[in-house]
C-alpha positions in Angstrom: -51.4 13.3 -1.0 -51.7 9.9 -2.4 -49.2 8.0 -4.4 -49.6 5.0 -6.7 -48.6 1.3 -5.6 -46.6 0.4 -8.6 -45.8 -3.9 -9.2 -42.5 -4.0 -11.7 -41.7 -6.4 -14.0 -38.1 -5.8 -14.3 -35.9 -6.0 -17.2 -32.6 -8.2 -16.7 -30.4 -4.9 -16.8 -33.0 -3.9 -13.4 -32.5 -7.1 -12.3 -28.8 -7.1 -12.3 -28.5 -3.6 -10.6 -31.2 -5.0 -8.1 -28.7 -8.2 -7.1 -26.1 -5.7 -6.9 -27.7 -3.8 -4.6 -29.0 -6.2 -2.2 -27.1 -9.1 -2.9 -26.2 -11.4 -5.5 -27.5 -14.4 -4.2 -31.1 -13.0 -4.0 -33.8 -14.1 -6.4 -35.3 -10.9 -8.3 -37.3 -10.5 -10.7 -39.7 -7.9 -9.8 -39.7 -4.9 -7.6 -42.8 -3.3 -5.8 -42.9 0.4 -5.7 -44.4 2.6 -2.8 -44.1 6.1 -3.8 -42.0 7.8 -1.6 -41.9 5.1 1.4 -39.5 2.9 -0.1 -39.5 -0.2 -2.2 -38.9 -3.8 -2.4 -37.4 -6.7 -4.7 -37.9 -10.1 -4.8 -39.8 -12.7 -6.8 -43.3 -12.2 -8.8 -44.5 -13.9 -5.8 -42.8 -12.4 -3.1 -44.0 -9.1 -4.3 -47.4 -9.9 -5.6 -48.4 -11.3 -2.0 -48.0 -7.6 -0.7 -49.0 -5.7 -4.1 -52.5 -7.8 -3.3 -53.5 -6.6 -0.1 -51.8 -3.0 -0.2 -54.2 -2.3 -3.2 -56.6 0.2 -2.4 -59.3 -1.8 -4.4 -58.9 -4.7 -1.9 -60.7 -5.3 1.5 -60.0 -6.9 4.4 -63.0 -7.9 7.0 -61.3 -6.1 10.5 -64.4 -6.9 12.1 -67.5 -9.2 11.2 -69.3 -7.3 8.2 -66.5 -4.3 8.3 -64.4 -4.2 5.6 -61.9 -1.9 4.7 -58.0 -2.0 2.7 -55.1 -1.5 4.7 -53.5 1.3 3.3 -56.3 3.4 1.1 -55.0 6.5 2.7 -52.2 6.1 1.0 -52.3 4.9 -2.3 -55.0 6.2 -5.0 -54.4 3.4 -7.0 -52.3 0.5 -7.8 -50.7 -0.6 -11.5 -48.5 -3.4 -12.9 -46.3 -2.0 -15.4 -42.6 -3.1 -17.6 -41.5 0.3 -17.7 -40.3 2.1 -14.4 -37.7 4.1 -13.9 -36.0 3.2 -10.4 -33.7 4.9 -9.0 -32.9 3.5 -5.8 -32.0 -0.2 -5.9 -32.0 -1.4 -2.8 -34.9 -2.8 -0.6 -36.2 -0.5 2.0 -35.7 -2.7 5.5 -38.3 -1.4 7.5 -41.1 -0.3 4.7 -44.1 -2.1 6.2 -43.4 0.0 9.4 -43.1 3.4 7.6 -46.4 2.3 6.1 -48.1 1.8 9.1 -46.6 4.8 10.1 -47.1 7.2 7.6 -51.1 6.2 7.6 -50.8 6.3 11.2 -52.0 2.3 12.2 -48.3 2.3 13.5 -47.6 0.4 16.6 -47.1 1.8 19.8 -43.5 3.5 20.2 -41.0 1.1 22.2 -40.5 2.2 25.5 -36.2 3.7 26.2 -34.5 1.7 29.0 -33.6 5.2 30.6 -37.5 5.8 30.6 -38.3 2.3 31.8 -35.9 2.8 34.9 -37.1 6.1 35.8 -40.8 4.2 36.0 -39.9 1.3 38.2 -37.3 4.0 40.2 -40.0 6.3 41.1 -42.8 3.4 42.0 -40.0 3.1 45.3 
């Protein structure tokens, strides 16, 4: 199922639960929507810098003459909107990774010490 990449504009009562929620010090004005990965705040520009390449529209040459969007397996399309209702205010730390994840480009799971030792223990 695919979900819709969704840029906010928010409104200064958004804003002000957003700096609640991840810190008053932050700079917010916008918020960038991922369905049901997670979410991130920050400046229009901090947020449009993702909102442009995660669009499903957009391309990216991953080889010369190959072209294809990060991420089109995961969102259907992609809006900029002033009315969202958020829920959650606070910035999903790791939502690049669950991305990556969740359309399965994900990097290759960190090896456990405990599994590391048992390696270099059974090379002896």
């Amino acid at each position: 199922m695919k979900h819709t990449l969704t840029l906010v504009i928010l409104t200064p009562e958004q804003i002000a639960r957003a700096k609640e929620a991840n810190g008053r010090r932050k700079r917010i004005t916008h918020a960038l929507v991922c369905g049901p990965y997670g979410q991130m705040f920050g400046t229009e520009r901090q947020c449009l810098k993702y909102f442009t390449v995660w669009d499903p529209d957009h391309r990216i040459e991953v080889a010369p003459g190959q072209f294809q969007a990060p991420f089109a397996d995961l969102f259907d399309k992609a809006v900029k909107t002033t009315a969202y209702a958020i829920s959650d205010y606070r910035t999903t730390p790791d939502l690049v990774t669950r991305l990556m994840e969740a359309s399965g480009k994900g990097p290759p799971a960190a090896q456990s010490a405990r599994g590391l030792l048992g390696r270099i223990l059974a090379r002896r």
